[in-house]
C-alpha positions in Angstrom: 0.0 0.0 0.0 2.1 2.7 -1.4 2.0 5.8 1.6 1.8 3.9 4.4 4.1 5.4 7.0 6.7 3.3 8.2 7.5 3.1 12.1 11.4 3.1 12.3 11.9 2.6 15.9 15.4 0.1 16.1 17.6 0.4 13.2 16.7 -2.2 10.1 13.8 -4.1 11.8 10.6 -4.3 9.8 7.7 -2.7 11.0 5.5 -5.7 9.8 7.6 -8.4 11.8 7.4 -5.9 15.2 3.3 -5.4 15.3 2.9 -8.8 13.6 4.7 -10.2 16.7 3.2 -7.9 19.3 -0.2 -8.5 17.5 0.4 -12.6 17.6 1.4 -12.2 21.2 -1.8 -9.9 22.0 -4.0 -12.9 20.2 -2.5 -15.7 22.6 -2.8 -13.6 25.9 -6.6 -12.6 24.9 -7.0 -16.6 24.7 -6.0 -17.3 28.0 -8.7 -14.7 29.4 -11.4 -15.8 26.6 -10.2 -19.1 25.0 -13.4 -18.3 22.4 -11.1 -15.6 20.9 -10.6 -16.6 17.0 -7.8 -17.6 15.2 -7.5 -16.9 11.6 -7.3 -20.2 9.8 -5.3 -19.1 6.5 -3.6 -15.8 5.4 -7.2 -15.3 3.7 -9.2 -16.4 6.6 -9.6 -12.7 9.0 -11.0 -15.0 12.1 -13.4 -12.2 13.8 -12.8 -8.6 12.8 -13.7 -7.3 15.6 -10.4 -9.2 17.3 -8.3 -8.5 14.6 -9.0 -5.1 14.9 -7.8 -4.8 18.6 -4.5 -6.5 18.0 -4.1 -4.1 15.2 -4.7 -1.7 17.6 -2.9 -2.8 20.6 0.1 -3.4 18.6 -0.3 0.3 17.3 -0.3 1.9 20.6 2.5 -0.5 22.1 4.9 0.6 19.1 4.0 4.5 19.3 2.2 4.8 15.8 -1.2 5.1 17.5 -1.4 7.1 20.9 -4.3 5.0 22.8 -5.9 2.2 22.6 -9.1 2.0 25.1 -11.9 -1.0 25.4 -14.5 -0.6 28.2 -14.8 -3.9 29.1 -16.2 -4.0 32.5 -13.8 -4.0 36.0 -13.7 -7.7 36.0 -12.8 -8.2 32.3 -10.2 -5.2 32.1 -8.4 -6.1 35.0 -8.0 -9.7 33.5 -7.0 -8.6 30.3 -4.8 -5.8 31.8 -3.2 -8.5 33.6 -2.4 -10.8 30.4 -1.4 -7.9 28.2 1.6 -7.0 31.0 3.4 -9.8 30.3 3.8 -10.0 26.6 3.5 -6.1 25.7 7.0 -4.2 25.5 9.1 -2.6 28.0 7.5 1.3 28.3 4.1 0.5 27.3 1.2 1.3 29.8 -1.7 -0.9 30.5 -4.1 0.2 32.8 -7.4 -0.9 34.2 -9.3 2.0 35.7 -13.1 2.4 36.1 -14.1 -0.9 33.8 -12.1 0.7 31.1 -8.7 -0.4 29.6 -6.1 1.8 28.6 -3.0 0.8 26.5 -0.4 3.5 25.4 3.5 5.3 25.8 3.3 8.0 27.7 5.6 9.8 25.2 2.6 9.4 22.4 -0.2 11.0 24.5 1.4 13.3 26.3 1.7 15.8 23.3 -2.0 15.6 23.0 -2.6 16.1 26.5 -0.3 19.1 26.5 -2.0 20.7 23.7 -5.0 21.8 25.4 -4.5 21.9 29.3 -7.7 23.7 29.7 -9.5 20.6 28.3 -6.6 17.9 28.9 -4.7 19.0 32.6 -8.1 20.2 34.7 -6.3 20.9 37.8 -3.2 19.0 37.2 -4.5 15.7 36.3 -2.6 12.8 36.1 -2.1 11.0 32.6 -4.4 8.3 33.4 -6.6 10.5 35.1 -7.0 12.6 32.3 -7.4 9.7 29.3 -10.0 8.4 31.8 -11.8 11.0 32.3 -12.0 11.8 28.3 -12.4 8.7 27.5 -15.6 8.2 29.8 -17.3 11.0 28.1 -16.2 10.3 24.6 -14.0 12.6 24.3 -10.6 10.6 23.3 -10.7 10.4 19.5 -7.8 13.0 19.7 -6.0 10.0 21.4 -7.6 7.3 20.3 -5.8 8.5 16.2 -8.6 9.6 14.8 -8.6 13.2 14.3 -11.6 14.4 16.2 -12.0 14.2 19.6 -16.0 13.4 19.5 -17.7 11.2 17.6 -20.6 13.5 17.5 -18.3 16.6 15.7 -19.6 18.0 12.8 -18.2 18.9 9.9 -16.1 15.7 10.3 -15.1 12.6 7.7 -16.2 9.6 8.2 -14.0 7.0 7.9 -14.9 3.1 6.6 -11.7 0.5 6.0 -12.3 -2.4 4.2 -10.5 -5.6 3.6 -10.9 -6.6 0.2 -14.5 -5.4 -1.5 -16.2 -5.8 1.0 -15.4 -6.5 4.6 -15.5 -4.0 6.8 -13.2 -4.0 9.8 -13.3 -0.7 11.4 -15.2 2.7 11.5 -14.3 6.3 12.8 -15.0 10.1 12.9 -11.7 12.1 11.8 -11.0 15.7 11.0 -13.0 18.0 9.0 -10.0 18.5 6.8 -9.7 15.9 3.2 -5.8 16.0 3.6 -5.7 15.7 7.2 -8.6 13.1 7.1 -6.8 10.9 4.4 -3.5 11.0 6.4 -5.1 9.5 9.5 -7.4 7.2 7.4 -3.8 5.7 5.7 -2.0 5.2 9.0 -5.2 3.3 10.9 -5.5 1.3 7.9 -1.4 0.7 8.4 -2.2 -0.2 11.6 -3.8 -3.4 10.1 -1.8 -3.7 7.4 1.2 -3.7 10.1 -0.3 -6.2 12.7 -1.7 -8.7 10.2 0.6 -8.7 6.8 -2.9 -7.9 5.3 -2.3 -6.2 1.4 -5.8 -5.9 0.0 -6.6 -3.3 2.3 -8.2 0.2 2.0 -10.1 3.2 3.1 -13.3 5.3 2.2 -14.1 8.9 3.6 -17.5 10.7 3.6 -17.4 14.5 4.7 -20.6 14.5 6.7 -21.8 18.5 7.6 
């Protein structure tokens, strides 16, 4: 997928090979929580999107490329979760379970989003957690999350659809108001994917939605 950004984080390693590992490692810890958790028969086969879409994710966030990844599961299920993602994630790599939500993410990717608007981000001096938590409970972390706009709800906005193949869809979001900006983030969540799973018949469809 030609303009895919490349995450160049240890000198000659291939981006592919890191997320496909952490992403591989992410699949066998979720099966020790939830043994139902799918495994993708063939390279064609995508197993349950849905799953595939949060070891695409997780191994985004644990490498940098996407700030946060967040999943409110519940207290019990984060905590276990949280607990099984510790011990295969990389060194530097947050994982928190706070209020039935979990949080995965490097402090030095959301921290220049949580600096950028202190009036909104740092209400009287908030911790990092504090803060995603507290954003994140009112749906107010797309900013973090990668996305490009920090509610689902903000209009103008694009829409955001990406597809493998024709026809299956394996992830929706609300990005910025601006094309360029918009197609940017679209190409790097779709990398995110494309990273994690070695998938190449991937792509990305935008709606501007007033």
């Amino acid at each position: 997928m030609a303009g895919i950004p490349i995450y160049t984080e240890g000198a000659g390693k291939d981006p592919t090979a890191l997320a496909g590992g952490i992403a591989r490692a992410v699949r066998a810890a979720s099966r020790k929580v939830y043994p139902g958790w799918s495994e993708p028969q063939s390279d064609g086969d995508s197993g349950e999107v849905d799953e595939r879409a949060i070891e695409a994710q997780i191994a985004a966030a644990a490498l940098g490329r996407k700030p946060l990844y967040f999943e409110p599961w519940g207290e019990d299920v984060s905590r276990r979760f949280a607990a099984a993602y510790r011990k295969v994630l990389p060194a530097g790599v947050e994982v928190k379970a706070r209020d039935g939500m979990l949080f995965i993410y490097r402090p030095e990717a959301v921290r220049p989003i949580l600096d950028s608007d202190p009036a909104f981000y740092r209400r009287k001096g908030e911790s990092d957690l504090a803060s995603i938590a507290r954003v994140s409970e009112s749906a107010e972390n797309g900013e973090l999350l990668g996305y490009g706009a920090r509610h689902t709800m903000v209009r103008p906005a694009y829409h955001v659809w990406i597809y493998r193949g024709e026809s299956l869809l394996l992830y929706i979001f609300v990005s910025s108001p601006d094309e360029e900006t918009a197609a940017s983030i679209a190409n790097e969540r779709t990398a995110d994917f494309a990273y994690a799973h070695g998938w190449t018949d991937l792509r990305f469809a935008m709606e501007f939605v007033r």
